[in-house]
C-alpha positions in Angstrom: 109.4 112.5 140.3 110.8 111.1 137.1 110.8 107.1 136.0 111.4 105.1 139.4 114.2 102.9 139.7 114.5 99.8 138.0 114.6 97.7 141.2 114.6 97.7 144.8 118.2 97.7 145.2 118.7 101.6 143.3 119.3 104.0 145.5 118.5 107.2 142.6 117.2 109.6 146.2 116.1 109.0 149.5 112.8 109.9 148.5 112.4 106.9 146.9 112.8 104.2 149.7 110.8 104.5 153.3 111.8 106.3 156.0 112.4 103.3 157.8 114.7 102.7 155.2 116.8 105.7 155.9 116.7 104.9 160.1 118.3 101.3 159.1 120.8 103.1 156.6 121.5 105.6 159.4 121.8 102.6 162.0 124.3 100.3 160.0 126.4 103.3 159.0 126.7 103.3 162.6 127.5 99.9 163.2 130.1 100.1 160.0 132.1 103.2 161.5 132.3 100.8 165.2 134.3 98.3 162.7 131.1 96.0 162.6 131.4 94.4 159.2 132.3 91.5 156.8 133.3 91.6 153.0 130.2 91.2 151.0 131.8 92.3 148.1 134.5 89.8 148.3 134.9 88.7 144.1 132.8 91.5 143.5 133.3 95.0 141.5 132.0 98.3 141.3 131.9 100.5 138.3 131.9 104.4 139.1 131.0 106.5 136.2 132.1 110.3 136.9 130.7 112.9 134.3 132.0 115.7 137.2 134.6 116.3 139.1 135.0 114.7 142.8 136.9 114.2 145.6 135.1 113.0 148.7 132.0 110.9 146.7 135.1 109.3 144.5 137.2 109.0 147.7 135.1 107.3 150.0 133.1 105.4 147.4 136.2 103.9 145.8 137.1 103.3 149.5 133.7 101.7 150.7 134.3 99.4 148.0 137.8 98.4 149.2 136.6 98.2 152.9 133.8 95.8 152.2 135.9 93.3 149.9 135.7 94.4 146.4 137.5 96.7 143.5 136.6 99.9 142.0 136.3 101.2 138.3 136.8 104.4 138.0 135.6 105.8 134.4 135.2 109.4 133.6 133.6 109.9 130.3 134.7 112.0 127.5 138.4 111.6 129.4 139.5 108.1 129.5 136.1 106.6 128.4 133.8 107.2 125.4 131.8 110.4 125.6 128.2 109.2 126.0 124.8 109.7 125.1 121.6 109.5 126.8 118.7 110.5 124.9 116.7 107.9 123.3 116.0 108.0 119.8 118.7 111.0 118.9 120.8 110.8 115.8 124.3 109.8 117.2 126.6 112.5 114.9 127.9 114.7 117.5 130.0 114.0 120.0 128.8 110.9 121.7 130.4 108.3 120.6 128.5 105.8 123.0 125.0 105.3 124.1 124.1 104.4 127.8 122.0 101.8 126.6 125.2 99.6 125.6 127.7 101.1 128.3 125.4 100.2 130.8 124.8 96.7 129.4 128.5 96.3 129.3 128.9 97.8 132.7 126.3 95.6 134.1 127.8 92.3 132.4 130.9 92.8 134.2 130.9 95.2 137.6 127.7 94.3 140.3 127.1 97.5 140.9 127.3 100.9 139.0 127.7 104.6 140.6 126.9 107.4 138.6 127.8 111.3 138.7 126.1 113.5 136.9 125.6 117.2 137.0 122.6 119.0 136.0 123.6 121.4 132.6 122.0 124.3 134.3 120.1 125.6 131.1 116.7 124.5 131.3 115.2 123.0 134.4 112.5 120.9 133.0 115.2 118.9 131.1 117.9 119.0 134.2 114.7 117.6 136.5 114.6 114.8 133.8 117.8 113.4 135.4 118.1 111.9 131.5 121.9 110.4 132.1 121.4 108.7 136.1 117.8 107.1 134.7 119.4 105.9 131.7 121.7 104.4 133.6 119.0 102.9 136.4 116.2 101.5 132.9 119.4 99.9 131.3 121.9 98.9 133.4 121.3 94.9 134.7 122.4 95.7 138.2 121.5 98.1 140.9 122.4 101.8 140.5 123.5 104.3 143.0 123.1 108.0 142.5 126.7 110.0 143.4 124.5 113.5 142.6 122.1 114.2 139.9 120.2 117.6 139.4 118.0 116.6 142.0 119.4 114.6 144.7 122.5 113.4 146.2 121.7 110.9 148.7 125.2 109.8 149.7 125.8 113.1 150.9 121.9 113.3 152.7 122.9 110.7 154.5 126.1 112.0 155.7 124.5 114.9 156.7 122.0 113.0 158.9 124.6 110.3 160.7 126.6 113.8 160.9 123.7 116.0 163.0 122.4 112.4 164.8 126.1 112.2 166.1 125.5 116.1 167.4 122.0 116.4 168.3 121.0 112.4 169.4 117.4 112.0 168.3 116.5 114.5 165.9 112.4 114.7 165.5 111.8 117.8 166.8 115.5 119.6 166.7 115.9 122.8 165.4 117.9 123.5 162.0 119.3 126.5 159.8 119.3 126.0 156.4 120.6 129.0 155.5 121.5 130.2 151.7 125.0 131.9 151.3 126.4 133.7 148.7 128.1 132.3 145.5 129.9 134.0 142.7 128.6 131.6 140.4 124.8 129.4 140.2 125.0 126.1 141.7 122.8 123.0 141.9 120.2 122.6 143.9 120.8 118.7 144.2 122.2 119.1 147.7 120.1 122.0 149.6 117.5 120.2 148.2 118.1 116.9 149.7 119.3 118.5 153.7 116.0 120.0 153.4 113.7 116.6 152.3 115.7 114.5 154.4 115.5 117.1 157.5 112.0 117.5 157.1 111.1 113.5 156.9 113.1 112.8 160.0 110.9 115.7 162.1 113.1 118.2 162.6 112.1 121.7 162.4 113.7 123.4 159.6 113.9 126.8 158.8 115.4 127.6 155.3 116.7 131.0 155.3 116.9 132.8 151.4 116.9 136.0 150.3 113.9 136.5 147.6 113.9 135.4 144.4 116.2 132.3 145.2 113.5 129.8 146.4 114.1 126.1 145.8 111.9 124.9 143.1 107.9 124.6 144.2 107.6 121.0 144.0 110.4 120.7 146.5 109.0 122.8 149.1 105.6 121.4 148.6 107.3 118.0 149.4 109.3 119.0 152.4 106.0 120.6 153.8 104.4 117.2 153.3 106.7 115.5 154.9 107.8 117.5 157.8 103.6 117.8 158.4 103.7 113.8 158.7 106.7 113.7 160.6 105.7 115.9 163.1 107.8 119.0 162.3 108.0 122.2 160.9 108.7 124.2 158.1 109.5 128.3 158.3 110.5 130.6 155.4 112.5 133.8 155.9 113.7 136.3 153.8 116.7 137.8 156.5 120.1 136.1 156.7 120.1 136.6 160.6 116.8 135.7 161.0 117.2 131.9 161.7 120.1 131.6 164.1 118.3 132.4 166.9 117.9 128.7 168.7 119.0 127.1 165.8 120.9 123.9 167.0 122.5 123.2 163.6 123.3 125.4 160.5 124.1 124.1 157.8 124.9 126.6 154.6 124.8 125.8 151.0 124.1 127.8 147.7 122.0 127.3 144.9 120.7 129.1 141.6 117.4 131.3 141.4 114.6 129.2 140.0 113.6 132.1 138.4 116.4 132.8 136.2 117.4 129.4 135.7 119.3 129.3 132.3 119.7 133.3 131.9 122.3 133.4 134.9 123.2 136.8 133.0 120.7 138.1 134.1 120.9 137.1 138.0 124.3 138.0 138.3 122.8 141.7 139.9 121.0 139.9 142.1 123.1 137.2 143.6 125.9 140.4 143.8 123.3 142.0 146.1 123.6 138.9 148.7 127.0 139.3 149.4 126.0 139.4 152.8 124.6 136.3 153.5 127.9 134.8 154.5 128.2 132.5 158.1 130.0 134.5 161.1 131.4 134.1 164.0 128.8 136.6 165.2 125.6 135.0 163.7 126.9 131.4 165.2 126.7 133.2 168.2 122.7 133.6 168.2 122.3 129.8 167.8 121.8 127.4 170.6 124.3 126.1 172.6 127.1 124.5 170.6 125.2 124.5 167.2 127.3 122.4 165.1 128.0 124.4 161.6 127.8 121.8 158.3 128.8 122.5 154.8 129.2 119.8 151.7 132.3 121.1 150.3 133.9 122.5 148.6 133.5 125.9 150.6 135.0 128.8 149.8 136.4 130.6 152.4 135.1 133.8 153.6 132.9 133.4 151.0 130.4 131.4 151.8 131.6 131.2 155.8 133.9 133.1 158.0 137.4 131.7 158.7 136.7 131.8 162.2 133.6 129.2 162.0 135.2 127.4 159.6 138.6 126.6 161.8 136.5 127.2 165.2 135.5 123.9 167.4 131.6 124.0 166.1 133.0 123.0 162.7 131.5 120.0 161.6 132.5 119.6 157.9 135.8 117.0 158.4 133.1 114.5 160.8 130.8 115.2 158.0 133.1 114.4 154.8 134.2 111.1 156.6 130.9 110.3 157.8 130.6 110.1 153.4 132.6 106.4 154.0 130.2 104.8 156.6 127.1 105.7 154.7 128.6 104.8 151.4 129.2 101.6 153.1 126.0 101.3 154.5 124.2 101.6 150.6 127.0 99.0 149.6 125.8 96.2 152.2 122.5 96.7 151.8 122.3 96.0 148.7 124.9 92.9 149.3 
């Protein structure tokens, strides 16, 4: 992983605090959605720094805030802030016109805690795995920093994910769930798939990630989800079929991603991903999973797309529990660091 985070109070992935860490997370979220809490943000601010577009990470941060007692800045750079740069040492005569170095310093001197959002370029994946902008942020900034998606990770969202299939499936060490890949007309990040599968595989649950070839996640996330599902006590399986992995599944959750391979010549796997039109979520493959296998996407989804109309507006839709299970969790980062 890159630099770790300046103190104990970032949150920059799940990775990077203990799995006990994420139980307690999981449990307060809980407690938080019951009504269980105070204002520990009362006189305090938040600063939200948006280099992408959001809705439900700028919605229920901005509302987390408000919830627990304190007020939001929102800034979007290069809109209504100064474009900024992160690189250390760079000649400033493009179009930066601010480093992170002071706007995190300023940012630190006057908000407690700072959010940032910001998308991997998709060009070159040893700089995007660099996560230059949210660790500038996390060395410079005098306060703790929380990670609203990076290249890599996008805890706020792992966690919703996990309160989301816990609500569903109770305990879930040992439960049984489709990561599946779906079709995309255009590459995407990997920040999310990539964080379901860690954060599936550390709480025990036996995952089986379902891609066609040639759109692997990145080796050093597999190796790490192996490692931890081994000391977890759960599994790992790889398959190549898009039907291959409903069978007892008791959750699916789909999401897209760019091929590894051609990262940064998307040109060239455009034939590709337009040969996996077919790996789309039905009605008739949610039929091969267990029981009521709750079906989970981030969102945005596109419709009939990625999934069928019929899973997406049928009764083992989980996605709305899912989005607004986004405020407890964002709460839940809030008062623990408070």
């Amino acid at each position: 992983m890159p630099d770790e985070p300046r103190t104990e109070k970032d949150l920059l992935s799940l990775e990077e605090i203990s799995g006990e860490e994420v139980l307690e997370l999981l449990d307060r979220a809980a407690r938080l959605r019951e009504g269980d809490h105070g204002r520990p943000l009362e006189g305090r601010s938040a600063a939200l720094v948006f280099l992408n577009p959001s809705l439900r990470t700028r919605t229920s941060f901005e509302l987390a805030v408000e919830k627990l007692g304190g007020h939001a800045v929102v800034l979007s750079p290069g809109t209504d802030a100064w474009k900024l740069e992160a690189r250390d040492g760079t000649v400033m005569d493009g179009d930066a016109a601010e480093h992170v170095r002071e706007a995190a310093g300023v940012l630190g001197a006057l908000c407690d805690v700072i959010g940032v959002r910001a998308f991997p370029k998709l060009v070159s994946w040893e700089e995007d795995r660099k996560e230059t902008v949210l660790r500038a942020f996390a060395r410079h900034a005098p306060v703790p920093v929380v990670n609203m998606e990076s290249a890599l990770s996008h805890p706020l969202q792992a966690l919703a994910d996990l309160l989301t299939l816990r609500d569903a499936l109770g305990d879930l060490a040992g439960r049984r769930l489709l990561l599946t890949f779906a079709y995309h007309p255009r590459p995407l990040p990997v920040a999310v798939p990539r964080s379901v599968l860690l954060a599936a595989c550390r709480m025990g649950m036996r995952v089986t990630l379902a891609r066609p070839e040639g759109f692997d996640l990145p080796e050093e996330t597999m190796d790490r989800a192996r490692s931890f599902a081994a000391r977890a006590g759960g599994g790992l399986e790889v398959v190549a079929d898009p039907d291959a992995g409903y069978p007892g599944a008791e959750a699916v959750y789909a999401k897209s991603w760019a091929s590894p391979a051609f990262y940064g010549r998307f040109d060239m796997e455009r034939p590709r991903r337009e040969a996996v039109r077919d790996w789309i979520v039905t009605g008739e493959r949610m039929a091969r999973t267990a029981g009521n296998a709750p079906f989970l996407h981030c969102l945005p989804v596109r419709r009939n797309v990625v999934v069928a109309d019929e899973v997406l507006d049928g009764p083992r839709s989980a996605v709305i529990p899912q989005a607004a299970n986004r405020l407890w969790t964002t709460m839940a980062v809030l008062d623990r660091i408070f």
